[in-house]
N, CA, C and O atoms as a MOPAC input file, in Angstrom:
PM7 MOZYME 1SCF
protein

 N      3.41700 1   -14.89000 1   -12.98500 1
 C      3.89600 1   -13.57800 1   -12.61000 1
 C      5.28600 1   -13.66100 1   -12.00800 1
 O      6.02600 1   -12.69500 1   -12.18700 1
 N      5.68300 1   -14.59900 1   -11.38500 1
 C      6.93000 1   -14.81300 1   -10.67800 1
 C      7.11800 1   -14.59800 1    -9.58000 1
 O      6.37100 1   -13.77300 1    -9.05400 1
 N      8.05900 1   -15.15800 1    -8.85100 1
 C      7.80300 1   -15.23400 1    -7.35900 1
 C      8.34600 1   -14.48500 1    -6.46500 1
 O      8.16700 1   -14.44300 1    -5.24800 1
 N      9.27300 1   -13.67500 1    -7.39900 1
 C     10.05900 1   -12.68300 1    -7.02000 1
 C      9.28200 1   -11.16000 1    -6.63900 1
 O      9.52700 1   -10.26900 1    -5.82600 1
 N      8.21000 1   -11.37900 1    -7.69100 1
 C      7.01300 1   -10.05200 1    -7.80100 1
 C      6.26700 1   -10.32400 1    -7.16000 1
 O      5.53600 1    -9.42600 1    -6.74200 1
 N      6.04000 1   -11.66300 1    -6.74200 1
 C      5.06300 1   -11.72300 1    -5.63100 1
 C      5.21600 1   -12.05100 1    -4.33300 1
 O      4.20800 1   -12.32500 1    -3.68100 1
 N      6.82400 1   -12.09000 1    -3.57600 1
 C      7.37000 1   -11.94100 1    -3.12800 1
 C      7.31700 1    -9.88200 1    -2.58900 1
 O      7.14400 1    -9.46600 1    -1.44400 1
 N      7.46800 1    -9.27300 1    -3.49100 1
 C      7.68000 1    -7.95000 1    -3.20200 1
 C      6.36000 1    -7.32500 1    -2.98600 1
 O      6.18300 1    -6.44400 1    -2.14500 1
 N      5.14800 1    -7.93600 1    -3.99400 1
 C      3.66400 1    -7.41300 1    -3.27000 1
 C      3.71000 1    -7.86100 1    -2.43400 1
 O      3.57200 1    -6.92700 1    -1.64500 1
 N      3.85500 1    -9.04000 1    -1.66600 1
 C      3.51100 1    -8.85300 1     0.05600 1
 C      4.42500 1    -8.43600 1     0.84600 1
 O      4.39300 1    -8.43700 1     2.07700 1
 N      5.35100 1    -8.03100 1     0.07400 1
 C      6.14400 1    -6.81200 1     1.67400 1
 C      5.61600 1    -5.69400 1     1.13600 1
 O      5.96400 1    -4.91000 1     2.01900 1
 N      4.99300 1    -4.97800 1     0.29000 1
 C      3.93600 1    -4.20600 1    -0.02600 1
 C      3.12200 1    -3.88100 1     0.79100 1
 O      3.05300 1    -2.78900 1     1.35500 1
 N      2.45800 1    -4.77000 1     0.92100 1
 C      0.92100 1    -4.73600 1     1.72800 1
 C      1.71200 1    -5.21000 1     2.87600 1
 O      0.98700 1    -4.80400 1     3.78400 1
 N      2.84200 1    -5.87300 1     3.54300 1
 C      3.16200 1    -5.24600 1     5.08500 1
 C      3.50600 1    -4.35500 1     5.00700 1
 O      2.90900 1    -3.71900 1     5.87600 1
 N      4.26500 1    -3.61600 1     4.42300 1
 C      4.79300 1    -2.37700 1     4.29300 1
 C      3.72500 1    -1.05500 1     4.32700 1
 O      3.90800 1     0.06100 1     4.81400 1
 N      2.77900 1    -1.49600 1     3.76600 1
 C      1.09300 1    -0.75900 1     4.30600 1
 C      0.41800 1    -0.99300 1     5.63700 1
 O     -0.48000 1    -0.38900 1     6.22400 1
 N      0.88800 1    -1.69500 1     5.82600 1
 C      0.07200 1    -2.39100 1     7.35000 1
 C      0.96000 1    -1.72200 1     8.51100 1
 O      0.36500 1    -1.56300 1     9.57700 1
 N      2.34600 1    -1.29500 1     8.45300 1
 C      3.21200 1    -0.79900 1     9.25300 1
 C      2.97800 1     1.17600 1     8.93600 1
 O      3.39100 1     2.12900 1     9.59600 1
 N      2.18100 1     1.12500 1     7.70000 1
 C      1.84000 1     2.64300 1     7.71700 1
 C      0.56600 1     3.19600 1     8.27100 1
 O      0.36400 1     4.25100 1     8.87200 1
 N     -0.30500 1     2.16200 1     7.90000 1
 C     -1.63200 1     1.98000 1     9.14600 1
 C     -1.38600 1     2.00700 1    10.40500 1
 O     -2.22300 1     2.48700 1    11.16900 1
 N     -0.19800 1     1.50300 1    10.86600 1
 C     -0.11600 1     1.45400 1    12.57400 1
 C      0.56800 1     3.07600 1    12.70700 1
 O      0.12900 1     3.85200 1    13.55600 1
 N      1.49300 1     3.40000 1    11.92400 1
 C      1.97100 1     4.58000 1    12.18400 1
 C      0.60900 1     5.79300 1    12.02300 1
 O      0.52100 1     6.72900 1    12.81700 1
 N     -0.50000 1     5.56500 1    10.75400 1
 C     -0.99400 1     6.61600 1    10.76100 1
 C     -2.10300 1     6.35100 1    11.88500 1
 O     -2.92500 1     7.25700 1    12.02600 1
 N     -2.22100 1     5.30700 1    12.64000 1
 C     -3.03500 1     4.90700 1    13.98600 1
 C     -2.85400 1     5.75700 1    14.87200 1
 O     -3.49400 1     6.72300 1    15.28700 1
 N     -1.76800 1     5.21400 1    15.14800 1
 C     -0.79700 1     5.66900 1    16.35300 1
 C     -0.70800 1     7.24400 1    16.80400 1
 O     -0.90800 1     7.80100 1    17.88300 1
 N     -0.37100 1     7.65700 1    15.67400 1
 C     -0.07200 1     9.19000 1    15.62000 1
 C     -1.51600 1    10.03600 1    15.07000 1
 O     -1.56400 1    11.25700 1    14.91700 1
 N     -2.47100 1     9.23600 1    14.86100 1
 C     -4.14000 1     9.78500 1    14.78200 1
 C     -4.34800 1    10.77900 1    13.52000 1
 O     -4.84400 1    11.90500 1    13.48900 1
 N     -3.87900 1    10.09000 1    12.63700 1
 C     -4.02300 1    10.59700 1    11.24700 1
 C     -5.50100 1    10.82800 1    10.91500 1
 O     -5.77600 1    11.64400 1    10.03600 1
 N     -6.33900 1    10.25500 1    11.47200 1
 C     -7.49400 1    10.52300 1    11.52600 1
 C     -8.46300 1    11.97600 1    12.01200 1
 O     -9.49400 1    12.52000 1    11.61900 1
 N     -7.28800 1    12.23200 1    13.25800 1
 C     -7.66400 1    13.85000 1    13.69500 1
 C     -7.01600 1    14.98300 1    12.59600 1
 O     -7.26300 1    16.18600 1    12.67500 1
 N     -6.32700 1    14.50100 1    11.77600 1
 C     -5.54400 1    15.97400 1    11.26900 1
 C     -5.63600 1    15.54900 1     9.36000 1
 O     -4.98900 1    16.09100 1     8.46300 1
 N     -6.48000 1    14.62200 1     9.25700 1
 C     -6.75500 1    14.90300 1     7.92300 1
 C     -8.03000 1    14.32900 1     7.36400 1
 O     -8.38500 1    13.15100 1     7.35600 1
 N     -8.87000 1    15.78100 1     6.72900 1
 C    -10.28700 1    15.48800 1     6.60200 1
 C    -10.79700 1    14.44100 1     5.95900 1
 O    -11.97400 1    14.46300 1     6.31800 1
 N    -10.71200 1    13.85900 1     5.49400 1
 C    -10.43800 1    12.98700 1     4.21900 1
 C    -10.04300 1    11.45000 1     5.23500 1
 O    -10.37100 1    10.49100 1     4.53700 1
 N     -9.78300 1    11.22600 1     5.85200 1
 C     -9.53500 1    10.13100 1     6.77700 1
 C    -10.66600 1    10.47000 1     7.91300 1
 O    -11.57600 1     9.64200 1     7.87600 1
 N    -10.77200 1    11.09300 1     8.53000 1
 C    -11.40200 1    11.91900 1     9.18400 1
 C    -13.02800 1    11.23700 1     9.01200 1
 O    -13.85400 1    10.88800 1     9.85500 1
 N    -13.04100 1    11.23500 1     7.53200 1
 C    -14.65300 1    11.26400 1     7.26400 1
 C    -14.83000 1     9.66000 1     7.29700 1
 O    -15.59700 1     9.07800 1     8.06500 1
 N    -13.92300 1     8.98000 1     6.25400 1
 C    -13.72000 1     7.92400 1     6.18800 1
 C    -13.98800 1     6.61800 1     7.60400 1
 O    -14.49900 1     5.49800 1     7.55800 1
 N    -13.33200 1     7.46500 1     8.84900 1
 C    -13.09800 1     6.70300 1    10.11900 1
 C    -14.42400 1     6.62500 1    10.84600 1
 O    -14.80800 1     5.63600 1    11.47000 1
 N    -15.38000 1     8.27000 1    10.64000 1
 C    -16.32000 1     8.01900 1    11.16900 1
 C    -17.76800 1     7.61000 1    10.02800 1
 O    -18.93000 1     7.66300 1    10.43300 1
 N    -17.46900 1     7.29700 1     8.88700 1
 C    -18.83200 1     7.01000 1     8.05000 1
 C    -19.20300 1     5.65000 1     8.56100 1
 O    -20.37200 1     5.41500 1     8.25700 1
 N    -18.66400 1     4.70100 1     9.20100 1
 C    -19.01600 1     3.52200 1     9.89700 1
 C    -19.97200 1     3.51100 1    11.14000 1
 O    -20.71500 1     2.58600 1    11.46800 1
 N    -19.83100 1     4.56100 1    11.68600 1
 C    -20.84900 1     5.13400 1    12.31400 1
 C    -20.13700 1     5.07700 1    14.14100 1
 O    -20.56800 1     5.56200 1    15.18600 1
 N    -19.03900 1     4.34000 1    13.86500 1
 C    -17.83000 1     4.22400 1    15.40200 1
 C    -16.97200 1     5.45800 1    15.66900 1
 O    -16.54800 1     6.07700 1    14.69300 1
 N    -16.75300 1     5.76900 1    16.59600 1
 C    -15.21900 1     6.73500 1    17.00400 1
 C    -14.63300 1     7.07900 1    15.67500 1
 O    -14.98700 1     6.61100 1    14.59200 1
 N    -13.84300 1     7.81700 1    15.85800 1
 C    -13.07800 1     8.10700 1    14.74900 1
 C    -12.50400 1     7.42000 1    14.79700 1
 O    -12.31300 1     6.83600 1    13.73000 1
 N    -11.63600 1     6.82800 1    16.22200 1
 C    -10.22900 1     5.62100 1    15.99600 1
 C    -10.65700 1     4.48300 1    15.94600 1
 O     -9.85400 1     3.61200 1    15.61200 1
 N    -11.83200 1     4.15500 1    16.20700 1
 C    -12.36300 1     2.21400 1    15.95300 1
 C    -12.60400 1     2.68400 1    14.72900 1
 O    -11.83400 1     2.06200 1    13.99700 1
 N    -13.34800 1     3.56200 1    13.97400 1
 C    -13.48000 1     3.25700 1    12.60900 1
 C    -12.20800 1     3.38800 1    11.68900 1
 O    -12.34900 1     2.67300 1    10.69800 1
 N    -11.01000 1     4.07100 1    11.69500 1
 C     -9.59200 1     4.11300 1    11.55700 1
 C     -9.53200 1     3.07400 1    10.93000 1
 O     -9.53400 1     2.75800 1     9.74100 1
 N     -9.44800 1     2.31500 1    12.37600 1
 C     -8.91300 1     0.74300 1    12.75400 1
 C     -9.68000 1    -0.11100 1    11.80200 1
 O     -8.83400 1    -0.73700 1    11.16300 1
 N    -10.72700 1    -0.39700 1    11.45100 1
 C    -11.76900 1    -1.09000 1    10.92100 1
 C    -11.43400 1    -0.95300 1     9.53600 1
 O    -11.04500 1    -1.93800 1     8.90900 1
 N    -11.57200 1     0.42700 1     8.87300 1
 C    -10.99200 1     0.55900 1     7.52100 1
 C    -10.03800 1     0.09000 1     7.27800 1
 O    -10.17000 1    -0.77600 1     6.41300 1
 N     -8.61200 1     0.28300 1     7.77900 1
 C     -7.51800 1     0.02700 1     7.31300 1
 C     -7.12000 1    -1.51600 1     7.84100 1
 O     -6.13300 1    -2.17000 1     7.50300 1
 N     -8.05800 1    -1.85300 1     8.65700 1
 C     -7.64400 1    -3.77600 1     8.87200 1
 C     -8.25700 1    -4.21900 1     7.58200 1
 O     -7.59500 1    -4.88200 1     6.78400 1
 N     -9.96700 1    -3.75000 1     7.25900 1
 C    -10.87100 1    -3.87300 1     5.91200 1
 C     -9.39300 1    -3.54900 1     4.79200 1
 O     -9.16700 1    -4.56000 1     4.12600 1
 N     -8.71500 1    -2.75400 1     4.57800 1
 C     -7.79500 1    -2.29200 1     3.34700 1
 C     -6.37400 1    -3.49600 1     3.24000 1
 O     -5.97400 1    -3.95000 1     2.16800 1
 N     -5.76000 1    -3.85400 1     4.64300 1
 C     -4.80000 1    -5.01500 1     4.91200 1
 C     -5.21500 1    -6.15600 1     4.26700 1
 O     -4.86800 1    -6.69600 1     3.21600 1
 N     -6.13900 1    -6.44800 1     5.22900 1
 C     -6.87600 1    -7.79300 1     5.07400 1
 C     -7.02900 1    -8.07400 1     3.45200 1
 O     -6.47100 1    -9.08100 1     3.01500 1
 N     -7.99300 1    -6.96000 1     2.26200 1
 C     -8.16700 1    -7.26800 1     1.07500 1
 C     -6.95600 1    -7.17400 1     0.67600 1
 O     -7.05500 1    -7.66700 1    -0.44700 1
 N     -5.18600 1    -6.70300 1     0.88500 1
 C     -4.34300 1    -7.17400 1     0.34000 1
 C     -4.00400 1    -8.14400 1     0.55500 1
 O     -3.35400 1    -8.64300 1    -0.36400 1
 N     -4.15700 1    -8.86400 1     1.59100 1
 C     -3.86100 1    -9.91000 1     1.64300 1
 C     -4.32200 1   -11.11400 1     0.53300 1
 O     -3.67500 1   -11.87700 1    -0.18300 1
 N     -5.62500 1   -10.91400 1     0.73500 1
 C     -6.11600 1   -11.52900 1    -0.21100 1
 C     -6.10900 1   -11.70200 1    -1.12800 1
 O     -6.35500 1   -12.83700 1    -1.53900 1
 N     -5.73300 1   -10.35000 1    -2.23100 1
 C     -5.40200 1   -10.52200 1    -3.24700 1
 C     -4.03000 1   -10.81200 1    -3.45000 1
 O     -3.69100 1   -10.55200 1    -4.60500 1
 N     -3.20200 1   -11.21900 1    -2.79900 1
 C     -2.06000 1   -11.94700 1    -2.15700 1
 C     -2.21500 1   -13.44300 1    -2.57700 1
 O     -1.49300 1   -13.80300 1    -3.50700 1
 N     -3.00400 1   -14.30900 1    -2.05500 1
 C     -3.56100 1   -15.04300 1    -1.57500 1
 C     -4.00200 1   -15.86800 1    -2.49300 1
 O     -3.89300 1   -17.02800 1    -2.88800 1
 N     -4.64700 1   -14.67300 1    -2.74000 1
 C     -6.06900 1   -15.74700 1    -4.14300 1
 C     -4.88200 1   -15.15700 1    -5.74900 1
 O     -4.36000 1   -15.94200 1    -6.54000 1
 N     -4.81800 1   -14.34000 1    -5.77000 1
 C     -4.26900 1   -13.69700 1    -7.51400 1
 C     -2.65800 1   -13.68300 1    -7.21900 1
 O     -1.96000 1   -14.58600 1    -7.68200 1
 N     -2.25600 1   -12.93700 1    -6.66200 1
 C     -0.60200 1   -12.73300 1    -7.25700 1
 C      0.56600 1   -13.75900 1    -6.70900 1
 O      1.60500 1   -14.01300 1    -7.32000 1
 N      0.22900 1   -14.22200 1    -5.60000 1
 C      1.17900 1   -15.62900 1    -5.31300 1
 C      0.86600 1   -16.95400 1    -6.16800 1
 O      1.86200 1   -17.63100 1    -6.42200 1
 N     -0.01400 1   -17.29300 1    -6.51400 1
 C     -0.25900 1   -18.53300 1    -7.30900 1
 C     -0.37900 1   -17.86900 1    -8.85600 1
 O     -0.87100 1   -18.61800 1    -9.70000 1
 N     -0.08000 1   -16.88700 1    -9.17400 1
 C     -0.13200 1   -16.11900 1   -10.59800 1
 C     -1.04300 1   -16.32100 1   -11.46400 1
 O     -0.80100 1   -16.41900 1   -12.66700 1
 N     -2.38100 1   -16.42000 1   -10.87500 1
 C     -3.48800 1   -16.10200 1   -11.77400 1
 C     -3.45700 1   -15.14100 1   -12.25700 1
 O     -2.66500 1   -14.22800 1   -12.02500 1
 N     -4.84400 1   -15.18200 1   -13.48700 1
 C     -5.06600 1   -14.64400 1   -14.86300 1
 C     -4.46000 1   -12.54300 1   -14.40700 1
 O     -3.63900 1   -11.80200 1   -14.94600 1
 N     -5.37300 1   -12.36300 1   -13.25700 1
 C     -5.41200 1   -10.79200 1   -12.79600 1
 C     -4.66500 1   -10.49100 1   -12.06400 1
 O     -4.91600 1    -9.47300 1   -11.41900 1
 N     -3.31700 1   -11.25800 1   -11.78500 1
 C     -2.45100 1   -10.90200 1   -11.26700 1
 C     -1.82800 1    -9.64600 1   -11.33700 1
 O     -1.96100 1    -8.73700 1   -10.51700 1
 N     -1.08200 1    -9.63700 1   -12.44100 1
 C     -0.18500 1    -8.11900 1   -12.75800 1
 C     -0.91600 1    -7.37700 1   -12.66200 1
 O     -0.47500 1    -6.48600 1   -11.93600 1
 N     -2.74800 1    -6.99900 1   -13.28800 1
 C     -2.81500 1    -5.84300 1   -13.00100 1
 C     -3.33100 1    -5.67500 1   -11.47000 1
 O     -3.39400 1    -4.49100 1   -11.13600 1
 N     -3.71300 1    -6.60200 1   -10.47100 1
 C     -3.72100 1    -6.11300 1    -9.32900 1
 C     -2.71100 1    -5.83600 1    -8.60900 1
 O     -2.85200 1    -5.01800 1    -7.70000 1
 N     -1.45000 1    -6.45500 1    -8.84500 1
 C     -0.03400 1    -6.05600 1    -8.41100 1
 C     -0.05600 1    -4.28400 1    -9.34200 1
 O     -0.16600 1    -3.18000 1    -8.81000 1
 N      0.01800 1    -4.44800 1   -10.09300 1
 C     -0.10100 1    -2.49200 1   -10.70000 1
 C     -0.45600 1    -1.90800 1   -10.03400 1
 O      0.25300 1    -1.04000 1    -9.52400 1
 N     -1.58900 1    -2.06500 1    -9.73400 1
 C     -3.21900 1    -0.97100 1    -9.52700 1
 C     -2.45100 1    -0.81300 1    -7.74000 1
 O     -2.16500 1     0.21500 1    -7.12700 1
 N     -2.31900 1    -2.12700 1    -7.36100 1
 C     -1.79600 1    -1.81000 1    -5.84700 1
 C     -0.33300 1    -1.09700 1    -6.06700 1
 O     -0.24400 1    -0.31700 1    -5.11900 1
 N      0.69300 1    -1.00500 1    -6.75600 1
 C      2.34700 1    -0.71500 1    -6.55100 1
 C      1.78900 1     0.99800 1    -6.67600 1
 O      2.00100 1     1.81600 1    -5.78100 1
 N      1.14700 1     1.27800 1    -7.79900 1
 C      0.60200 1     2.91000 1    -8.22300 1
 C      0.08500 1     3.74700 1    -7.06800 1
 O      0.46100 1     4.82400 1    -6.60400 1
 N     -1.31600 1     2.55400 1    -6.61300 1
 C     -1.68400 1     3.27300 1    -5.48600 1
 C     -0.94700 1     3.64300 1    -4.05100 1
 O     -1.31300 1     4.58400 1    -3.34700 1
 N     -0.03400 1     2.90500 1    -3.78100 1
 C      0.78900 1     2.93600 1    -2.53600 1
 C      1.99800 1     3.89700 1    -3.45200 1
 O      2.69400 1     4.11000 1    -2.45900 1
 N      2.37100 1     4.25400 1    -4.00500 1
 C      3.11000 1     5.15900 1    -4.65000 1
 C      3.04800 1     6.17000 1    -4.51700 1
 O      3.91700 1     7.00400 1    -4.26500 1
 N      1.40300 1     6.29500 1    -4.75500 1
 C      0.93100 1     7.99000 1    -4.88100 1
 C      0.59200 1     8.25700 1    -3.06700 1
 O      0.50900 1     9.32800 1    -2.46600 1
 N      0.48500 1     7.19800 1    -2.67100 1
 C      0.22100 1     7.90300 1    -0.65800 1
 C      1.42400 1     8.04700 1    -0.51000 1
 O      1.89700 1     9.18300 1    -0.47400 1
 N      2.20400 1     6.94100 1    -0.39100 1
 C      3.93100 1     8.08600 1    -0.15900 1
 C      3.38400 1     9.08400 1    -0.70200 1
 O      2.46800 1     9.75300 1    -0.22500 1
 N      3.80800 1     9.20100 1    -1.51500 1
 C      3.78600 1    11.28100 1    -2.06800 1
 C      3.43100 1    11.73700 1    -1.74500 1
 O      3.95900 1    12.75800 1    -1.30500 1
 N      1.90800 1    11.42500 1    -1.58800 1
 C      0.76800 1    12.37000 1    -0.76400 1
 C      1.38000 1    12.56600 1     0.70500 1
 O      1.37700 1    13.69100 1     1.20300 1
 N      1.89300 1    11.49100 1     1.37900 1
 C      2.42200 1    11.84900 1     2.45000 1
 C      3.40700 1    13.23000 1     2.55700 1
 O      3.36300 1    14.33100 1     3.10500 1
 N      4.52500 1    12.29300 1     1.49000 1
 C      5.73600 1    13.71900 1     1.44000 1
 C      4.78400 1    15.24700 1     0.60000 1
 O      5.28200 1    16.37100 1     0.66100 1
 N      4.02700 1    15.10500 1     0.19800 1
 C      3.21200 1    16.51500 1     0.19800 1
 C      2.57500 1    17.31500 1     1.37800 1
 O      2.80800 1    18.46800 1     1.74000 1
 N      1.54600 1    16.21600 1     1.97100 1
 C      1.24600 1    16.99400 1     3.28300 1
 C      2.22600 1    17.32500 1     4.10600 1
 O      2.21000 1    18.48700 1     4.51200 1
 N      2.99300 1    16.69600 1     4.43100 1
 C      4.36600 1    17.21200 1     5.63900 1
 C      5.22100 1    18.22300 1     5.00100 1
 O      5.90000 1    18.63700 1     5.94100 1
 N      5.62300 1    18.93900 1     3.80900 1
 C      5.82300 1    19.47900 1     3.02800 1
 C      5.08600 1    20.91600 1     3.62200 1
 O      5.57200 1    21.96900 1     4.03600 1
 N      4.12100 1    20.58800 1     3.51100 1
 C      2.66400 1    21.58000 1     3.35200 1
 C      2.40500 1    21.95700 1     4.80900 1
 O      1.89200 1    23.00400 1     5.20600 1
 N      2.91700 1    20.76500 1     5.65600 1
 C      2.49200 1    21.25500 1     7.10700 1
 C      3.80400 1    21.89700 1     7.87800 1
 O      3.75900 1    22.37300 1     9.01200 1
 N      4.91200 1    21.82300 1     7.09700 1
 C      5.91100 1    22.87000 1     7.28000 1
 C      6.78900 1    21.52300 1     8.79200 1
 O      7.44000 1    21.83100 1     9.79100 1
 N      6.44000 1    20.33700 1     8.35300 1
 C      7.20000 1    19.55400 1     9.09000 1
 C      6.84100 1    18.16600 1     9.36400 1
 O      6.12500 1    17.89600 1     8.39900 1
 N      6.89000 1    17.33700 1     9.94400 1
 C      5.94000 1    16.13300 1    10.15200 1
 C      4.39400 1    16.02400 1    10.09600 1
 O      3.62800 1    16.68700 1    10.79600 1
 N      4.02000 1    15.05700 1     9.12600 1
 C      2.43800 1    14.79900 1     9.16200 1
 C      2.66200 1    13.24000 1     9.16500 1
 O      3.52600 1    12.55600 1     8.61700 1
 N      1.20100 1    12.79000 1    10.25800 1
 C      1.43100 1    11.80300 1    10.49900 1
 C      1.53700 1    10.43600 1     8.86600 1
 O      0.91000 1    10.70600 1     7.84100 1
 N      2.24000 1     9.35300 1     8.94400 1
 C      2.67100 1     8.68300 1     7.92500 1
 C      3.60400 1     8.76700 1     7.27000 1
 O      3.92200 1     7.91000 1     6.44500 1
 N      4.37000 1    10.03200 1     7.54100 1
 C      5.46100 1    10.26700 1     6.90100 1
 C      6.81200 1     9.45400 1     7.51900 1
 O      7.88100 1     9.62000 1     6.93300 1
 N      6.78700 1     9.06100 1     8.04900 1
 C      8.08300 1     8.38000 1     8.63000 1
 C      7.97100 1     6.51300 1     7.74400 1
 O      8.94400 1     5.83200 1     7.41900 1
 N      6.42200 1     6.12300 1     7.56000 1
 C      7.05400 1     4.78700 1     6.82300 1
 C      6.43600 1     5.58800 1     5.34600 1
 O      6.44700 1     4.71800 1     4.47600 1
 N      6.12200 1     6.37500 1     4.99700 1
 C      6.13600 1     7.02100 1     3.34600 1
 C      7.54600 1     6.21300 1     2.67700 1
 O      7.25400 1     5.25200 1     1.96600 1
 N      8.61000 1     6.42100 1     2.78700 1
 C      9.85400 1     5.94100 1     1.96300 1
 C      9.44300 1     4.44200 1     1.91400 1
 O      9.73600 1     3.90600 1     0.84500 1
 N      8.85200 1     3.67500 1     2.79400 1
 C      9.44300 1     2.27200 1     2.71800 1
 C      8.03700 1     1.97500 1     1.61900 1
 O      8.18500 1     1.21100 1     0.66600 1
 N      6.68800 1     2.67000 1     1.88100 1
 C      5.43500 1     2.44100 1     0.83800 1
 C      6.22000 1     3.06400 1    -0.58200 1
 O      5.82900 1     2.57700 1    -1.64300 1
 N      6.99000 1     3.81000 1    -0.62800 1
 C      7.83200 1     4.09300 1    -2.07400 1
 C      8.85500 1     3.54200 1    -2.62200 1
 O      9.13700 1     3.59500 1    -3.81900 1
 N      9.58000 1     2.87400 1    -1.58800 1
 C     10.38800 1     2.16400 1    -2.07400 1
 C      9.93300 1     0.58800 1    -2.79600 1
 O     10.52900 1     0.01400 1    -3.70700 1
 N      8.87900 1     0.19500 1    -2.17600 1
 C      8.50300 1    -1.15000 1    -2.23900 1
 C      7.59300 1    -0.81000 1    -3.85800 1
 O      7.70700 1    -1.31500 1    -4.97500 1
 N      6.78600 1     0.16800 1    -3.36100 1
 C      5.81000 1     0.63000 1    -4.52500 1
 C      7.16500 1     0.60400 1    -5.99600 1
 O      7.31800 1    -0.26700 1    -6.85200 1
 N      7.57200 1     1.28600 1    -5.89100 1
 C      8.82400 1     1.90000 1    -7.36600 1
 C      9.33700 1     0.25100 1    -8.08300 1
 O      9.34300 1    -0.14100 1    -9.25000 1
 N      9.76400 1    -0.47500 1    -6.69300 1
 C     10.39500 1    -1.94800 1    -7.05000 1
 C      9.38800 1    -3.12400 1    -7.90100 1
 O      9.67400 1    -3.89800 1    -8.81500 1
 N      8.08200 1    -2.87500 1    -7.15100 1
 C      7.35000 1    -3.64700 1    -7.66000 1
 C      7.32600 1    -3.38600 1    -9.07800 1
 O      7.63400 1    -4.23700 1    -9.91300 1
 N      6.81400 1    -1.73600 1    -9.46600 1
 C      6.44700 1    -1.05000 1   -10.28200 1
 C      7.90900 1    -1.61800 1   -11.21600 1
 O      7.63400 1    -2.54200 1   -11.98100 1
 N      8.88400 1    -1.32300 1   -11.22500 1
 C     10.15100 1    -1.78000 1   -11.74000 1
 C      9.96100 1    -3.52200 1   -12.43700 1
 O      9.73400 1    -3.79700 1   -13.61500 1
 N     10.09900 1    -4.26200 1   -11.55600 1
 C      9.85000 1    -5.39800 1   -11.59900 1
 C      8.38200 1    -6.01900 1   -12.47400 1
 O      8.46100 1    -7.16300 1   -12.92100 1
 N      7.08200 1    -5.22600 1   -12.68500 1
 C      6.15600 1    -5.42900 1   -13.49800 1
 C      6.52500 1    -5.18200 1   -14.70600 1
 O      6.27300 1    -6.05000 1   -15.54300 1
 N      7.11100 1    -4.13300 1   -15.07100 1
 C      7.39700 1    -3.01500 1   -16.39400 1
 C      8.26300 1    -3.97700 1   -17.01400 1
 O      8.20900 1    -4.19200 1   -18.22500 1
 N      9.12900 1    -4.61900 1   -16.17400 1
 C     10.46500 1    -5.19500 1   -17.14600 1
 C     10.23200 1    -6.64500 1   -17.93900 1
 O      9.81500 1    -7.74300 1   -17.57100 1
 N     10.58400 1    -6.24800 1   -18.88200 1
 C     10.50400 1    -7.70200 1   -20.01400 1
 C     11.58400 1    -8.72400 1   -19.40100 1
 O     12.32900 1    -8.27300 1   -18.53100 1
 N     11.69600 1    -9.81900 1   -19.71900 1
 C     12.82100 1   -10.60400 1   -19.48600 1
 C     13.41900 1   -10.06200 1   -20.87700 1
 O     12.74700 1    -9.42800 1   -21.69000 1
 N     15.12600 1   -10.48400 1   -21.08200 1
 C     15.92800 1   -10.50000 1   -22.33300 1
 C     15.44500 1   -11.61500 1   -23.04700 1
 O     15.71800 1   -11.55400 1   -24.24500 1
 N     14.78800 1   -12.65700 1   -22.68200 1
 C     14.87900 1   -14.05500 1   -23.29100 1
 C     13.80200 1   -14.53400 1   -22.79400 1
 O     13.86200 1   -15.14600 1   -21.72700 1
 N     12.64200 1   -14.36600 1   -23.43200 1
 C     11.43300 1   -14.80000 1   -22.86300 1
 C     11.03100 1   -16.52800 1   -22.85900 1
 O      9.84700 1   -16.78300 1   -22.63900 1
 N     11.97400 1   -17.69100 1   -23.09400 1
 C     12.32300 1   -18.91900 1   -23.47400 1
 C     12.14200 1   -19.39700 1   -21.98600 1
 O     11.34600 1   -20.13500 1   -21.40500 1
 N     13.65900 1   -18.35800 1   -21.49200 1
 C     14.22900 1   -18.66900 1   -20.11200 1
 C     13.37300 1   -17.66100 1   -18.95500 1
 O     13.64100 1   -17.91400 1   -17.78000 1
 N     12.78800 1   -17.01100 1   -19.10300 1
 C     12.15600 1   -16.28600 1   -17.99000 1
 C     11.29100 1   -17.16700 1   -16.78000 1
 O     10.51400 1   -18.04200 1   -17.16400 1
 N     11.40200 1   -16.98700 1   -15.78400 1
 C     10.69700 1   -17.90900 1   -15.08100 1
 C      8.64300 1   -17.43400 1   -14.89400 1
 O      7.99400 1   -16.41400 1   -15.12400 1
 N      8.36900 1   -18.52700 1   -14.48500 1
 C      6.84100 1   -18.74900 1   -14.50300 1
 C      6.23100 1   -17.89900 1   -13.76100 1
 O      5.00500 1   -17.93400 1   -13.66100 1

């Protein structure tokens, strides 16, 4: 897969881990149902279960870090995909709800950096080398 792409999935998944602390912090959990339900189906607080999910959501990027896209096994690219798409569409979703809430909703302040990283990866999967001889491993 290359090391350059797998290089950029894990500032990915930090780049998620710094949107978890923001949507922590600022209790994204109180102001959207849908997180909301998520935080307490564990059967904890709303904010220990928050916390629990989204360390549970870090942690499995990591892993697939770890085990698939740094050593470029077989399922690499498409778990680098499936992850660049999904962190793509929460930016948005972010810049939709704050949009919608007529000003800040919590996550919106690291939204750009989950889109920027998301688009690059996404960039960087899509592209062929010119010279597939010389492309690196």
């Amino acid at each position: 897969m290359g090391a350059r792409r797998g290089w950029t999935f894990l500032a990915l998944i930090l780049a998620q881990g710094a949107h978890s602390g923001e949507e922590y912090v600022l209790r994204l959990y109180d102001h959207l149902p849908p997180a909301r339900a998520v935080s307490e189906s564990l059967g904890f607080d709303r904010a220990a279960g928050f916390v629990v999910v989204n360390s549970l959501l870090f942690g499995f990027g990591l892993l697939c870090w770890l085990l698939w896209v740094r050593p470029g096994r077989r399922p690499a690219w498409a778990v680098a995909f499936a992850w660049a798409i999904l962190e793509t569409l929460n930016a948005l979703g972010h810049f939709a709800l704050a949009y919608a809430a007529g000003g800040y909703f919590p996550g919106l302040y690291t939204a750009p950096l989950l889109l920027l990283v998301g688009l690059l990866l996404l960039a960087q999967l899509v592209r062929r080398p010119a010279n597939p001889s010389r492309a690196a491993p």
